[in-house]
PQR file with spaces between the fields and no chain letter, atoms N, CA, C, O and H, PARSE charges and radii, in Angstrom:
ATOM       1  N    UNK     1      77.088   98.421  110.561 -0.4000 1.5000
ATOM       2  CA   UNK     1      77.095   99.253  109.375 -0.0000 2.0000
ATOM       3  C    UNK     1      76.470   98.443  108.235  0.5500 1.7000
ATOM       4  O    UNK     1      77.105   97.456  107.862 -0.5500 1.4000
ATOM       5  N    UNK     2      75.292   98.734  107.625 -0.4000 1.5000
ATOM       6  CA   UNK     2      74.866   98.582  106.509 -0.0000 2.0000
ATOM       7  C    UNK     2      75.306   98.764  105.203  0.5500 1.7000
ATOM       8  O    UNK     2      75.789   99.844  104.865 -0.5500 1.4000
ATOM       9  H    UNK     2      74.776   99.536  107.929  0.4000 1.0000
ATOM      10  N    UNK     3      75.187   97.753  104.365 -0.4000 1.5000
ATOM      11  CA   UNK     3      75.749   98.354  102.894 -0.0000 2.0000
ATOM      12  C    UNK     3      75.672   99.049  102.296  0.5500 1.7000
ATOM      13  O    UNK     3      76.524   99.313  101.447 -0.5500 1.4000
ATOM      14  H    UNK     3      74.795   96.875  104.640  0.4000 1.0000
ATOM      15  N    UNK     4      74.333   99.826  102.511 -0.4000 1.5000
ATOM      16  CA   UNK     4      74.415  101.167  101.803 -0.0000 2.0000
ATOM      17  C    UNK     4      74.938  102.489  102.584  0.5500 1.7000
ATOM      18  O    UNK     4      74.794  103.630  102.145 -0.5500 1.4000
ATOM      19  H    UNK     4      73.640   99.612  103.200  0.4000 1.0000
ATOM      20  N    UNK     5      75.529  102.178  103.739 -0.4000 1.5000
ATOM      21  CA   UNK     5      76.335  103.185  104.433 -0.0000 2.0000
ATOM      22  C    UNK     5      77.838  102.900  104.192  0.5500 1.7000
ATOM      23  O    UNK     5      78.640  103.828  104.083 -0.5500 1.4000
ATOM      24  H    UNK     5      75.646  101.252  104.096  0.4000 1.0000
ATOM      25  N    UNK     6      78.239  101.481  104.102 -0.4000 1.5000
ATOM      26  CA   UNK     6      79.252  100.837  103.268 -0.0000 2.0000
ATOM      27  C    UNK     6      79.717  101.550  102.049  0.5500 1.7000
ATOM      28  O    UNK     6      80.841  101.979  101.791 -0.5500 1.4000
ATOM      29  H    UNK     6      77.588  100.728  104.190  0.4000 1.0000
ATOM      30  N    UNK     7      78.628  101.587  101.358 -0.4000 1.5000
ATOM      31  CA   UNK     7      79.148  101.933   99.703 -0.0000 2.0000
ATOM      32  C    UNK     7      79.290  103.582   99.687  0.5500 1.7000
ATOM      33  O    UNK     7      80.091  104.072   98.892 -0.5500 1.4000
ATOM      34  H    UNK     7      77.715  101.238  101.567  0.4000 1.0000
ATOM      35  N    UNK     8      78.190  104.809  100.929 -0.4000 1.5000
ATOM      36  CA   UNK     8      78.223  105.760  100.727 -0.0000 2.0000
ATOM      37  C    UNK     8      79.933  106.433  101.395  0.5500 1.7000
ATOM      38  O    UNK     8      80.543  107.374  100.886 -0.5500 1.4000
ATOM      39  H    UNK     8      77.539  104.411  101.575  0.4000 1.0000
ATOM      40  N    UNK     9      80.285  105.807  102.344 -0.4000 1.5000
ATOM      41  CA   UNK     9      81.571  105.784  102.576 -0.0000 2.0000
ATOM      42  C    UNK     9      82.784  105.681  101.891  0.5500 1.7000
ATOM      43  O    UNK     9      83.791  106.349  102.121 -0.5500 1.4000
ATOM      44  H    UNK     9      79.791  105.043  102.757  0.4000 1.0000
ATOM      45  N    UNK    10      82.636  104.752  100.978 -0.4000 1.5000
ATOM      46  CA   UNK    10      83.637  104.339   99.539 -0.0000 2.0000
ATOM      47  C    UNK    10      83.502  104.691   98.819  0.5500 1.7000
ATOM      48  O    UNK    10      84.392  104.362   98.036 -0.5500 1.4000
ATOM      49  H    UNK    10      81.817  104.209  100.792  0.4000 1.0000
ATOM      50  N    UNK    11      82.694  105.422   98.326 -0.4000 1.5000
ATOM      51  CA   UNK    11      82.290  106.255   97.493 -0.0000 2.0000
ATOM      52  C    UNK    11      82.838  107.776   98.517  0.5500 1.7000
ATOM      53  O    UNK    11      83.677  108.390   97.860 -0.5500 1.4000
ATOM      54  H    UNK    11      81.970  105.689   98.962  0.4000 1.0000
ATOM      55  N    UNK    12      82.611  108.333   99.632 -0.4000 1.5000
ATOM      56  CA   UNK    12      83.015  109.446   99.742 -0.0000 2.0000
ATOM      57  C    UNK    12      84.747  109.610  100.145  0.5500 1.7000
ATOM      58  O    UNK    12      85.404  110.621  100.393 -0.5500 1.4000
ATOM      59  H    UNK    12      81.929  107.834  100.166  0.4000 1.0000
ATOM      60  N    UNK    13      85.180  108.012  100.081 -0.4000 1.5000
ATOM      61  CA   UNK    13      86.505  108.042  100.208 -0.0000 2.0000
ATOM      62  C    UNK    13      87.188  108.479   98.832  0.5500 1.7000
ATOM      63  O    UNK    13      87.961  109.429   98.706 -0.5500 1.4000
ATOM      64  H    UNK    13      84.646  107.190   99.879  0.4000 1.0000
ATOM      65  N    UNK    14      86.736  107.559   97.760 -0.4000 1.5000
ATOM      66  CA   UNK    14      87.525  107.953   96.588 -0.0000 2.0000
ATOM      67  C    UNK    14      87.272  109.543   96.064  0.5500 1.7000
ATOM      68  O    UNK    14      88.227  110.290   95.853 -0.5500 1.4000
ATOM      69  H    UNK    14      86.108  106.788   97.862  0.4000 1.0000
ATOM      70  N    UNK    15      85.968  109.936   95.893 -0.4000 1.5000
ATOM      71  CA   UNK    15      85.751  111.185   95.415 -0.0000 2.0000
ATOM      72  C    UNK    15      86.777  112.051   96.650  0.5500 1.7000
ATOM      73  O    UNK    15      87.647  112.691   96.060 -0.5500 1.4000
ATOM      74  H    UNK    15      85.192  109.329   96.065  0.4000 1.0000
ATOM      75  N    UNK    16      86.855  112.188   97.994 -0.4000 1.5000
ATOM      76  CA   UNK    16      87.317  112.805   98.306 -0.0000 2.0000
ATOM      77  C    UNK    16      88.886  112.521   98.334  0.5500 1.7000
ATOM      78  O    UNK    16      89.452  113.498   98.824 -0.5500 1.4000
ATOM      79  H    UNK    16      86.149  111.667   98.473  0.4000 1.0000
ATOM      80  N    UNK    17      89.738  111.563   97.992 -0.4000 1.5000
ATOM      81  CA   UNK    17      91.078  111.124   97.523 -0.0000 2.0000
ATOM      82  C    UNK    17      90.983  112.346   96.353  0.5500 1.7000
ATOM      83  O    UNK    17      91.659  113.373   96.414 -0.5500 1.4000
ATOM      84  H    UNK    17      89.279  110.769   97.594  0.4000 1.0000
ATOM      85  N    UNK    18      90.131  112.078   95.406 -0.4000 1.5000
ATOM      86  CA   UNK    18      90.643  112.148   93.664 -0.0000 2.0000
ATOM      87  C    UNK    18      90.374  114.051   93.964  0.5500 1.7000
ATOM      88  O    UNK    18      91.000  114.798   93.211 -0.5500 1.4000
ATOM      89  H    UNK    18      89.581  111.244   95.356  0.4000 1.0000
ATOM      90  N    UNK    19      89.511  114.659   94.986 -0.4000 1.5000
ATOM      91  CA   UNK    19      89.673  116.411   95.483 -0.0000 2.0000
ATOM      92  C    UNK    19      91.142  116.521   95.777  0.5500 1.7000
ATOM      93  O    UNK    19      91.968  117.353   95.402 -0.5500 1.4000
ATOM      94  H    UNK    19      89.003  114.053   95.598  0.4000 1.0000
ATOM      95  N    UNK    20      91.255  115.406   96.591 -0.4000 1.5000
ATOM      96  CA   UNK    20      92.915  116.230   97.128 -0.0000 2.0000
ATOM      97  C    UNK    20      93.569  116.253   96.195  0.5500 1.7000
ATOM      98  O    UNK    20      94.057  117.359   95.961 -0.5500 1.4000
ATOM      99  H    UNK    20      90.584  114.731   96.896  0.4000 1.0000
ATOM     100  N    UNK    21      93.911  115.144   95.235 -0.4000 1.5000
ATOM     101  CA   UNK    21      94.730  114.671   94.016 -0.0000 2.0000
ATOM     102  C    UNK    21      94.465  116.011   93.217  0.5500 1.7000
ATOM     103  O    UNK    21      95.526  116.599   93.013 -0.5500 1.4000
ATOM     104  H    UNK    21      93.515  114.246   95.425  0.4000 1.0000
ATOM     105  N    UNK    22      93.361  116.664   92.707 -0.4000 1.5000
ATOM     106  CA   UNK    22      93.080  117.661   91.970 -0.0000 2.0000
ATOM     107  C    UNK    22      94.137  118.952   92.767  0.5500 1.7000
ATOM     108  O    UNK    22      95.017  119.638   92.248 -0.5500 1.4000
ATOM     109  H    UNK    22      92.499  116.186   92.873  0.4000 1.0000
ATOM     110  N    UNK    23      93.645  118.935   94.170 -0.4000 1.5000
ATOM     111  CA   UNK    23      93.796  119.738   94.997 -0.0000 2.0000
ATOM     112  C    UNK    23      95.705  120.405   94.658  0.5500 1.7000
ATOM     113  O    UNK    23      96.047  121.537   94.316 -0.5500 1.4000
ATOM     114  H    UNK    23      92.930  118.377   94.592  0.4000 1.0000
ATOM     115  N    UNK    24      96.531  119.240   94.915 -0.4000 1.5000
ATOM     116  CA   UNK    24      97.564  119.171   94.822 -0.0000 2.0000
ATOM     117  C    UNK    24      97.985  119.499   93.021  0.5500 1.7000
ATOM     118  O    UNK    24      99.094  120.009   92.861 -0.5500 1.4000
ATOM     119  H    UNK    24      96.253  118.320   95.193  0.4000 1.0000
ATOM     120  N    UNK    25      97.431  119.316   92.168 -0.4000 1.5000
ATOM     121  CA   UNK    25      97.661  119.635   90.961 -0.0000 2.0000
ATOM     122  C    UNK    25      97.444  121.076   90.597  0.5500 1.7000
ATOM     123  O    UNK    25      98.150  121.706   89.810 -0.5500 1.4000
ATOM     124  H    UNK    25      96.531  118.902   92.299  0.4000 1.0000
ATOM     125  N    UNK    26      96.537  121.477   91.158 -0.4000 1.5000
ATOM     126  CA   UNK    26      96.287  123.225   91.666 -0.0000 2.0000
ATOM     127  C    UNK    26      97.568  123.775   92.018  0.5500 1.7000
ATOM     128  O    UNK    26      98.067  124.797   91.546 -0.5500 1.4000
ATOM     129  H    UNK    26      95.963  120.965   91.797  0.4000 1.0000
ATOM     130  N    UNK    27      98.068  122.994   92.906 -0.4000 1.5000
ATOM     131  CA   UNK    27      99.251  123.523   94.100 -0.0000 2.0000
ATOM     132  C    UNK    27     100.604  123.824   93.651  0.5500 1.7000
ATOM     133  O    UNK    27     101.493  124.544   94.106 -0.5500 1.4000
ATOM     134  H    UNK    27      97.663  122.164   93.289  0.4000 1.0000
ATOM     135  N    UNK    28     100.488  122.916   92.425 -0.4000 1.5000
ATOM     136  CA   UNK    28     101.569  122.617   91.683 -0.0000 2.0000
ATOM     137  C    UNK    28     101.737  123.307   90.514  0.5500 1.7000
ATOM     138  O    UNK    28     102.800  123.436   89.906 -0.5500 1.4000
ATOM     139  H    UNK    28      99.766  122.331   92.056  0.4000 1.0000
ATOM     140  N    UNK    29     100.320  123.891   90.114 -0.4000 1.5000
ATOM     141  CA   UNK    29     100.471  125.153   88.826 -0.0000 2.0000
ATOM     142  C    UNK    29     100.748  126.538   89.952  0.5500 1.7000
ATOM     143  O    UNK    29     101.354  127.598   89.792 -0.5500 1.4000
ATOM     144  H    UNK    29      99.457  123.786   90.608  0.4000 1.0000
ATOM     145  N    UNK    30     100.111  126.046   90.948 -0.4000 1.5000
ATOM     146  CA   UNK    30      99.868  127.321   91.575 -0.0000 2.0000
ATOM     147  C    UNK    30      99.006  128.575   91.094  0.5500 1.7000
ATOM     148  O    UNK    30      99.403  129.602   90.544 -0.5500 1.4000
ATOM     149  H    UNK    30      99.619  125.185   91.078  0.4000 1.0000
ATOM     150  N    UNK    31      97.755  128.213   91.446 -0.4000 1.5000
ATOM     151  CA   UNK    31      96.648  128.526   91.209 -0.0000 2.0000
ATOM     152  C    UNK    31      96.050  128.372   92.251  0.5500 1.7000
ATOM     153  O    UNK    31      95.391  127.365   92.510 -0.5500 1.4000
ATOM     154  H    UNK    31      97.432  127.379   91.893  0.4000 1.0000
ATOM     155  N    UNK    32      96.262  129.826   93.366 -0.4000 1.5000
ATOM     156  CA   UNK    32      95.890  130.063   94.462 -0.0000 2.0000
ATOM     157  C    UNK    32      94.766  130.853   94.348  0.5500 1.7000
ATOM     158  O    UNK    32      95.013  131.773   93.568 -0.5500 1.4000
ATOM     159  H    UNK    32      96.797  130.644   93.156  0.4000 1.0000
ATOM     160  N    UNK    33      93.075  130.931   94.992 -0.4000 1.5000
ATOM     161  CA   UNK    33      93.017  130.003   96.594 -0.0000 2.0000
ATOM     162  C    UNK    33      92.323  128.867   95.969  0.5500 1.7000
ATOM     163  O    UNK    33      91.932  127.988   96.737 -0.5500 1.4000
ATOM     164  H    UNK    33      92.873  130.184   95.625  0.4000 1.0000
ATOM     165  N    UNK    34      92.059  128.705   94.481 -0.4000 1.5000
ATOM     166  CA   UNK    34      91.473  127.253   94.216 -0.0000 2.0000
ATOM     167  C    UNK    34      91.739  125.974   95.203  0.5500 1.7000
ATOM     168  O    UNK    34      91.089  125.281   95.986 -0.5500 1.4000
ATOM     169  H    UNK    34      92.377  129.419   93.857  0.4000 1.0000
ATOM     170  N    UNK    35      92.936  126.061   94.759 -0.4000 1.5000
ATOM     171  CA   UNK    35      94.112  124.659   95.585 -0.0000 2.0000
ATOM     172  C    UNK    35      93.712  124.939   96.941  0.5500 1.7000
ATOM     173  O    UNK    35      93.869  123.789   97.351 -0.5500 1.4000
ATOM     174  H    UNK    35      93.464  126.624   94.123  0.4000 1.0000
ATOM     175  N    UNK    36      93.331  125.549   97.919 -0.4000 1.5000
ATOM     176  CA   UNK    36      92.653  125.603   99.441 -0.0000 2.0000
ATOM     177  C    UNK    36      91.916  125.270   99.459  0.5500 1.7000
ATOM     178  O    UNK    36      91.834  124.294  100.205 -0.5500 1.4000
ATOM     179  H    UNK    36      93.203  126.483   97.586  0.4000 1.0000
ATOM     180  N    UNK    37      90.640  125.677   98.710 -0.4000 1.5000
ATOM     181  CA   UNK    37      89.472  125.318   98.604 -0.0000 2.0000
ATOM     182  C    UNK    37      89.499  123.751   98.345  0.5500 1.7000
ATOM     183  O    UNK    37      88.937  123.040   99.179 -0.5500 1.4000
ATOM     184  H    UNK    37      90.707  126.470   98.104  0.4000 1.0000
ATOM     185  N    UNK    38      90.063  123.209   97.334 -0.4000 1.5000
ATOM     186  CA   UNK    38      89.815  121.869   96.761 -0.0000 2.0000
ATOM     187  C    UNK    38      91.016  120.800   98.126  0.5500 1.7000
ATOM     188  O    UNK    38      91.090  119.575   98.222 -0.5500 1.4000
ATOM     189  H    UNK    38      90.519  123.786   96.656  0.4000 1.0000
ATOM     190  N    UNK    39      91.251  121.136   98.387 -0.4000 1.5000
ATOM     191  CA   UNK    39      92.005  120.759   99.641 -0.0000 2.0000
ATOM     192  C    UNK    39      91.110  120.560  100.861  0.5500 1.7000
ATOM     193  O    UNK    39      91.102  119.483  101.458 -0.5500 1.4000
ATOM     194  H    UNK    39      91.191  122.131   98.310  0.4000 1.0000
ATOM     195  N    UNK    40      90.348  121.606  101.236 -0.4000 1.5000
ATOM     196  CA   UNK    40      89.415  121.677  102.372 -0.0000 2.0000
ATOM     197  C    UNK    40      88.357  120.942  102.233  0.5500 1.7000
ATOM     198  O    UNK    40      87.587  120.537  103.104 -0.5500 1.4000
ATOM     199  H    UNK    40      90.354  122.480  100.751  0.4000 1.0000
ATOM     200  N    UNK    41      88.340  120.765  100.999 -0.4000 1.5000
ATOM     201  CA   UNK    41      87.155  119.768  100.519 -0.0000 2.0000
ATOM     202  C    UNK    41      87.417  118.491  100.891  0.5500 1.7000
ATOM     203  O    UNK    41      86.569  117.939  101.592 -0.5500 1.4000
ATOM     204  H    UNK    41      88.966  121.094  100.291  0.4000 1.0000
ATOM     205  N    UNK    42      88.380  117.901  100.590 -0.4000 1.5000
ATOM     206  CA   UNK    42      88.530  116.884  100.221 -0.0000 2.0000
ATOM     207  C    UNK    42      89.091  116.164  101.742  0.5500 1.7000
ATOM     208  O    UNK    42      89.166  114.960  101.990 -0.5500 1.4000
ATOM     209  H    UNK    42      89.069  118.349  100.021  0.4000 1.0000
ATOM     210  N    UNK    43      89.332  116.952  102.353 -0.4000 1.5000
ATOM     211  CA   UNK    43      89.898  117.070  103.696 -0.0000 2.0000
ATOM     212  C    UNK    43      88.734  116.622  104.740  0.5500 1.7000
ATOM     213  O    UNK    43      88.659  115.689  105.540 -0.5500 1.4000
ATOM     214  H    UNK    43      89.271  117.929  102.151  0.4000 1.0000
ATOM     215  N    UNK    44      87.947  117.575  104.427 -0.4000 1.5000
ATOM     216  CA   UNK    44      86.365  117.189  105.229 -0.0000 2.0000
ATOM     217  C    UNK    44      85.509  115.885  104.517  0.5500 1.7000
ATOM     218  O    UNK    44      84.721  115.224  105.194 -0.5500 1.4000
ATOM     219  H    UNK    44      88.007  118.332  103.777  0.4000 1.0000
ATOM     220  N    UNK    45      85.716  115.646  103.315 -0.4000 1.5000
ATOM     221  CA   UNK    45      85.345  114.327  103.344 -0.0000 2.0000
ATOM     222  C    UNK    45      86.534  113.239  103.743  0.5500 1.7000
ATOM     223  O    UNK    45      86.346  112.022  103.757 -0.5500 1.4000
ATOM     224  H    UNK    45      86.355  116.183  102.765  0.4000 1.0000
ATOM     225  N    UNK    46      87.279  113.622  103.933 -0.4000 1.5000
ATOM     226  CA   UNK    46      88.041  112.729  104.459 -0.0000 2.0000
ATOM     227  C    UNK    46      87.844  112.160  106.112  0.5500 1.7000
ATOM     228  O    UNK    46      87.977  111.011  106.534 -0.5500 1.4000
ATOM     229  H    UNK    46      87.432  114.611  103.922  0.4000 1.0000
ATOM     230  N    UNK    47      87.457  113.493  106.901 -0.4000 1.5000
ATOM     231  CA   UNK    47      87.113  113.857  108.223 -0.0000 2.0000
ATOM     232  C    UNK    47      85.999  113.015  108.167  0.5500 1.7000
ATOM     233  O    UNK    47      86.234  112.062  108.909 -0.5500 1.4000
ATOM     234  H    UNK    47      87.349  114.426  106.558  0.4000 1.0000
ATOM     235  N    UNK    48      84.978  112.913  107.684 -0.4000 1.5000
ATOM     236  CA   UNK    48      83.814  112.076  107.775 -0.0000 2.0000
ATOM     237  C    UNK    48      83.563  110.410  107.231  0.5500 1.7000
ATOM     238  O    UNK    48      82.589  109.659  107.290 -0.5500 1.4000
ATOM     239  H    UNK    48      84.787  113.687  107.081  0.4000 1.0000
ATOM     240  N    UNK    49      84.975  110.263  106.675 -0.4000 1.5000
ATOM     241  CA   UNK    49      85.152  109.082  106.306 -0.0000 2.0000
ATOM     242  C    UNK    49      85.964  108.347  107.571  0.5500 1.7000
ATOM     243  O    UNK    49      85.738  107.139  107.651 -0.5500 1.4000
ATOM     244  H    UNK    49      85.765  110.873  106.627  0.4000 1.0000
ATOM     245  N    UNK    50      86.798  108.853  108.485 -0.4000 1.5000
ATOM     246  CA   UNK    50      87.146  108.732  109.228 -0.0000 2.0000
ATOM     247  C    UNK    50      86.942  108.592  110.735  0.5500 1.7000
ATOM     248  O    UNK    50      87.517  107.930  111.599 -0.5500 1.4000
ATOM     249  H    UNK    50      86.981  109.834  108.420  0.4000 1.0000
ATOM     250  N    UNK    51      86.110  109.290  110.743 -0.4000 1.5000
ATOM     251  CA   UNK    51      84.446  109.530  111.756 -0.0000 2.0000
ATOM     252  C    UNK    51      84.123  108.115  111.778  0.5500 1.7000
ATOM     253  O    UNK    51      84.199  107.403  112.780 -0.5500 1.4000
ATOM     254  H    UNK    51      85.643  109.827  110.041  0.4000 1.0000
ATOM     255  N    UNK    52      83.711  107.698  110.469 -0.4000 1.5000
ATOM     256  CA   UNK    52      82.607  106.488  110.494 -0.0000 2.0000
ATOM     257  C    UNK    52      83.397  105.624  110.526  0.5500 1.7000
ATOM     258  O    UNK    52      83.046  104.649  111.191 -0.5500 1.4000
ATOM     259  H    UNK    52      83.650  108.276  109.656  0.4000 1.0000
ATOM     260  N    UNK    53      84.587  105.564  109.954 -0.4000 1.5000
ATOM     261  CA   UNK    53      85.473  104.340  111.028 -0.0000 2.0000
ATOM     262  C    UNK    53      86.221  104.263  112.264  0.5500 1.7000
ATOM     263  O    UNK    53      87.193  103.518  112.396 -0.5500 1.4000
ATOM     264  H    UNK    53      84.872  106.355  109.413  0.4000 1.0000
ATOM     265  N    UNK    54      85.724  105.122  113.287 -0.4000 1.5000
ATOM     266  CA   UNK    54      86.039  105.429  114.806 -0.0000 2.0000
ATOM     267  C    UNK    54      87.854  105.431  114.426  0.5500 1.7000
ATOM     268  O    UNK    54      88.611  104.983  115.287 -0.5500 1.4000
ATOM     269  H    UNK    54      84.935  105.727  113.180  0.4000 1.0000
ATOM     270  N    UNK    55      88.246  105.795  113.519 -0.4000 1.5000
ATOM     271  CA   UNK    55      89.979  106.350  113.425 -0.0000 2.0000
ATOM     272  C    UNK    55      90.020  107.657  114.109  0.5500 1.7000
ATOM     273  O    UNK    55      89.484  108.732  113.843 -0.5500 1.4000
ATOM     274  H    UNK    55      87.631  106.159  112.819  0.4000 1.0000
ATOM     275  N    UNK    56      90.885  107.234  115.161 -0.4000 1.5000
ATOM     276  CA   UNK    56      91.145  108.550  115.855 -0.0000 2.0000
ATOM     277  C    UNK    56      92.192  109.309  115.540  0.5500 1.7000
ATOM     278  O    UNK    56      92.072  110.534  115.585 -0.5500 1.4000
ATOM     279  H    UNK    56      91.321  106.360  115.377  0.4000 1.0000
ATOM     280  N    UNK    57      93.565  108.628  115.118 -0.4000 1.5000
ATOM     281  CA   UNK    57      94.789  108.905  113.658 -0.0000 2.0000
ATOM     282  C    UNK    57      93.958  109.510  112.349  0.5500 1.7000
ATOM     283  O    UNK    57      94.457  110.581  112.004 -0.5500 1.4000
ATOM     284  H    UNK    57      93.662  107.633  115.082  0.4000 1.0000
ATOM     285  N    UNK    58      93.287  109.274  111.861 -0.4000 1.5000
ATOM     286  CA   UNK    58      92.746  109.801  110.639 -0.0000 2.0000
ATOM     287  C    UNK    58      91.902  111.191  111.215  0.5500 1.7000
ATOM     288  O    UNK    58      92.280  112.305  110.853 -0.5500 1.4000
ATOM     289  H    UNK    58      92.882  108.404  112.142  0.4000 1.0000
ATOM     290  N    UNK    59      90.802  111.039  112.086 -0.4000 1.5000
ATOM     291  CA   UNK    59      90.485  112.407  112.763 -0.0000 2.0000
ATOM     292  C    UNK    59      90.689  112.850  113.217  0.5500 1.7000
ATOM     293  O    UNK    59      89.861  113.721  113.486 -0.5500 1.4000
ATOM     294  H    UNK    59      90.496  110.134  112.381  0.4000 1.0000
ATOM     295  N    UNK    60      92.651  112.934  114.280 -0.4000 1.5000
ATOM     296  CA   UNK    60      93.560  113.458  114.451 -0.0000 2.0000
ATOM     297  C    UNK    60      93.676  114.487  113.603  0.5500 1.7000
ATOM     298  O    UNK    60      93.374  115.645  113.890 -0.5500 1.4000
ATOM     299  H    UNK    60      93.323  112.226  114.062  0.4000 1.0000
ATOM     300  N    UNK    61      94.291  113.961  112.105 -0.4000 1.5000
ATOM     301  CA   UNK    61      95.121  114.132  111.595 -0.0000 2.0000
ATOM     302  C    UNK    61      94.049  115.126  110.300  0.5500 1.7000
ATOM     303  O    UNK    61      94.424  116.139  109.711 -0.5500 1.4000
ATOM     304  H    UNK    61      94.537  113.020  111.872  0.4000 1.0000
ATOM     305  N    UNK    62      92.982  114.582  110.186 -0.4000 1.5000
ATOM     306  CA   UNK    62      92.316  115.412  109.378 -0.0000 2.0000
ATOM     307  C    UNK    62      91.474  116.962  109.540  0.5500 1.7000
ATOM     308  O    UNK    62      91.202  117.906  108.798 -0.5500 1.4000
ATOM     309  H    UNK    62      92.677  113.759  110.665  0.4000 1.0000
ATOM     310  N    UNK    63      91.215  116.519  111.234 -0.4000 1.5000
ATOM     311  CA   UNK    63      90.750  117.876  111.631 -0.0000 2.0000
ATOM     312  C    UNK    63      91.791  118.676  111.953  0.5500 1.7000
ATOM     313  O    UNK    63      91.508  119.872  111.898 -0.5500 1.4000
ATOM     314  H    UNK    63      91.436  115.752  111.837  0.4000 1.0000
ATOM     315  N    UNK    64      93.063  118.384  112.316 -0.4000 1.5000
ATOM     316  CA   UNK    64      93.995  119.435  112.286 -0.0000 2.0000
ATOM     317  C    UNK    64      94.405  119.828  110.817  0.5500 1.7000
ATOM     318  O    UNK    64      94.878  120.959  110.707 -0.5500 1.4000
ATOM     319  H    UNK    64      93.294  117.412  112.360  0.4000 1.0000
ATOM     320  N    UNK    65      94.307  119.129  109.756 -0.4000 1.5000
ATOM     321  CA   UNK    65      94.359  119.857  108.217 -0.0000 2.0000
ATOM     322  C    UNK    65      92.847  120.924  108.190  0.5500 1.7000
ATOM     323  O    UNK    65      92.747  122.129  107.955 -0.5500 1.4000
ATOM     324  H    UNK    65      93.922  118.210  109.846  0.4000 1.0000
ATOM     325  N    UNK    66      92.417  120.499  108.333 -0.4000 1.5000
ATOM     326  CA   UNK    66      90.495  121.287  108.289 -0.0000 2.0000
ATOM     327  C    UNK    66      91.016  122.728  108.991  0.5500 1.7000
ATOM     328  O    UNK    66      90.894  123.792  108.384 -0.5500 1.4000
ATOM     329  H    UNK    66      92.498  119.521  108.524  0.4000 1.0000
ATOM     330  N    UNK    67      91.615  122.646  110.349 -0.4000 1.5000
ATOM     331  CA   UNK    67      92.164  123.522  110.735 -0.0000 2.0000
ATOM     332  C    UNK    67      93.022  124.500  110.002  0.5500 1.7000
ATOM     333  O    UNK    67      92.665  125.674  109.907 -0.5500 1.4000
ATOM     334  H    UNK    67      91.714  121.782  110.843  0.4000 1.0000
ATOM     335  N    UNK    68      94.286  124.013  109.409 -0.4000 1.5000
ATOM     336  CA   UNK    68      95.243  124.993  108.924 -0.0000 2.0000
ATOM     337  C    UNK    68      94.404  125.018  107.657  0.5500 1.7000
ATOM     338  O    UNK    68      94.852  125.931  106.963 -0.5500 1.4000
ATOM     339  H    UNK    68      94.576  123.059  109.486  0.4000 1.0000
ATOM     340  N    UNK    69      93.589  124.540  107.168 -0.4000 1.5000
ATOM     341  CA   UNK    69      93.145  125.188  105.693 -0.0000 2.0000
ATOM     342  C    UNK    69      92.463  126.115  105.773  0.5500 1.7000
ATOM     343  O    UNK    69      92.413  127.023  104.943 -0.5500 1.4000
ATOM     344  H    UNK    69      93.226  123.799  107.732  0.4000 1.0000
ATOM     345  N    UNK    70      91.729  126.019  106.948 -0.4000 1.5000
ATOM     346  CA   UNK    70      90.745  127.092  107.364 -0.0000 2.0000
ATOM     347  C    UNK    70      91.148  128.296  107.634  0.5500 1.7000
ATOM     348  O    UNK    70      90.737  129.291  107.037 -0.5500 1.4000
ATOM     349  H    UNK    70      91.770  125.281  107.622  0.4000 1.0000
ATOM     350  N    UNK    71      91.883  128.305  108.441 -0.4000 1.5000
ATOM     351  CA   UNK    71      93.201  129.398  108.928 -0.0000 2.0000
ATOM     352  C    UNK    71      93.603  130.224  107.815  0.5500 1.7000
ATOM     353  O    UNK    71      93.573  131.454  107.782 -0.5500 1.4000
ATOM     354  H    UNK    71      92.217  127.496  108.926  0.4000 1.0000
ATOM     355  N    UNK    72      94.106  129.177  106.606 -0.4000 1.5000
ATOM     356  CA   UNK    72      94.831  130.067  105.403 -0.0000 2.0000
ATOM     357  C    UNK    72      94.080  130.661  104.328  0.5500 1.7000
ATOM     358  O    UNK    72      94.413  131.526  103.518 -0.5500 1.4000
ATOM     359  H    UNK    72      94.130  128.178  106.632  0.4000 1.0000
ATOM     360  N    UNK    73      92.595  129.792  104.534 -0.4000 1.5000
ATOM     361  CA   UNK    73      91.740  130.790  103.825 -0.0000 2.0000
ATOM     362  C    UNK    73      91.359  131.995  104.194  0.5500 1.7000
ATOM     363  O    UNK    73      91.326  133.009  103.496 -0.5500 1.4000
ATOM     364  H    UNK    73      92.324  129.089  105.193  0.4000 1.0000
ATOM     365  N    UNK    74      90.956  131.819  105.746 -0.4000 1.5000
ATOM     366  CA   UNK    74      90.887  133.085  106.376 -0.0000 2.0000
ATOM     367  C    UNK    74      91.623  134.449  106.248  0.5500 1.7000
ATOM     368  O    UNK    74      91.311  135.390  106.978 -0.5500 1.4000
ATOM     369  H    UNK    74      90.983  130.996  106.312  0.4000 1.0000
């Protein structure tokens, strides 16, 4: 892994942390389907941050969220 695949990774870790963080502040006014949306987001960059570090716990765990978000948008 190269550094500039390095930095695009850490960079799509925090932006996609600080979606869910939003995500959950949605959740908490309750301001539905924003809060899904910003959830699913942040979820799938999470999924691809997880990818690129062969975590099979993290892409466990993230594609089954990708899943139920998907589901409840549906």
């Amino acid at each position: 892994m190269n550094f500039h695949h390095k930095n695009l990774i850490g960079v799509t870790k925090w932006v996609s942390s600080s979606v869910i963080i939003a995500g959950m502040a949605l959740t908490a006014s309750n301001i539905y389907p924003l809060n899904m949306y910003m959830h699913l987001a942040g979820i799938i960059g999470w999924l691809v941050v997880s990818v690129a570090w062969h975590d099979r716990s993290l892409i466990m765990l993230n594609g089954v969220a990708a899943f139920i978000f998907i589901n409840g948008i549906i």
